[in-house]
N, C-alpha and C positions, 0 to 999 in steps of 0.2 A: 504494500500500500504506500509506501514511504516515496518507491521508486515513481510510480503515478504522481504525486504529489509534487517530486520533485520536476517532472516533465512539464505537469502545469505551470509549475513558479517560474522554470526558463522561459516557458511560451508566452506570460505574463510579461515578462521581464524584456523581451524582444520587443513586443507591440508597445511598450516604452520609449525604445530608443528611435531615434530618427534613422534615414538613409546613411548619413556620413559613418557613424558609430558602427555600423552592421558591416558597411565596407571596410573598416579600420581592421573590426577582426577579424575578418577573411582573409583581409591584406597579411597581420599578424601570423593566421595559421599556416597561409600557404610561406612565407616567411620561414618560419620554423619548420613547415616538412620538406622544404629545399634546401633548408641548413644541414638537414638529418641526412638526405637525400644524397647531399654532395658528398659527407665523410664514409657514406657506406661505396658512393662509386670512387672515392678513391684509397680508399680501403682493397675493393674488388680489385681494381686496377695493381695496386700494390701487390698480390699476392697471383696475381696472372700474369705479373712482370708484364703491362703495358701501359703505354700512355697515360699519365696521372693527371693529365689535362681534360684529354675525352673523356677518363672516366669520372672526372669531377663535373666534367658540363653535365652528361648523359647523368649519373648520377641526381644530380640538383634539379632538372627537367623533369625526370621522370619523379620526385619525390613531390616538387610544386604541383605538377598535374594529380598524383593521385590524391594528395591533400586537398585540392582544390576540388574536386571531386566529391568527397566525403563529405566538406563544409557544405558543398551545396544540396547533397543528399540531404541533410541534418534539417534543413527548412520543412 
């Protein structure tokens, strides 16, 4: 019950804020899953012995998109 509860008070809490504030933490998420995104591809790269440059772009792309992704599922 707690869990319903708590989905209501986000959804409350949304229809609060204006346009700018909603875009700030998209911005923010996908932010953060392109940070994550670029140390795991160059991480990868690192241990494949290749290019630690593509694998940080490839990396930070693919981590912005799937975050970007989920944040817009979440609406």
């Amino acid at each position: 019950m707690a869990y319903a509860q708590d989905m209501l008070d986000k959804l409350q809490s949304n229809k609060d804020k204006d346009g700018n504030e909603l875009i700030l933490e998209q911005t923010k998420g996908t932010f953060t899953g392109s940070a994550i995104g670029l140390f795991l591809g160059l991480y990868f790269a690192h241990k494949r012995n290749s290019n630690l440059v593509i694998g940080a772009f490839i990396g930070a792309a693919l981590g912005g998109l799937v975050t970007r992704v989920f944040i817009a599922q979440k609406k």
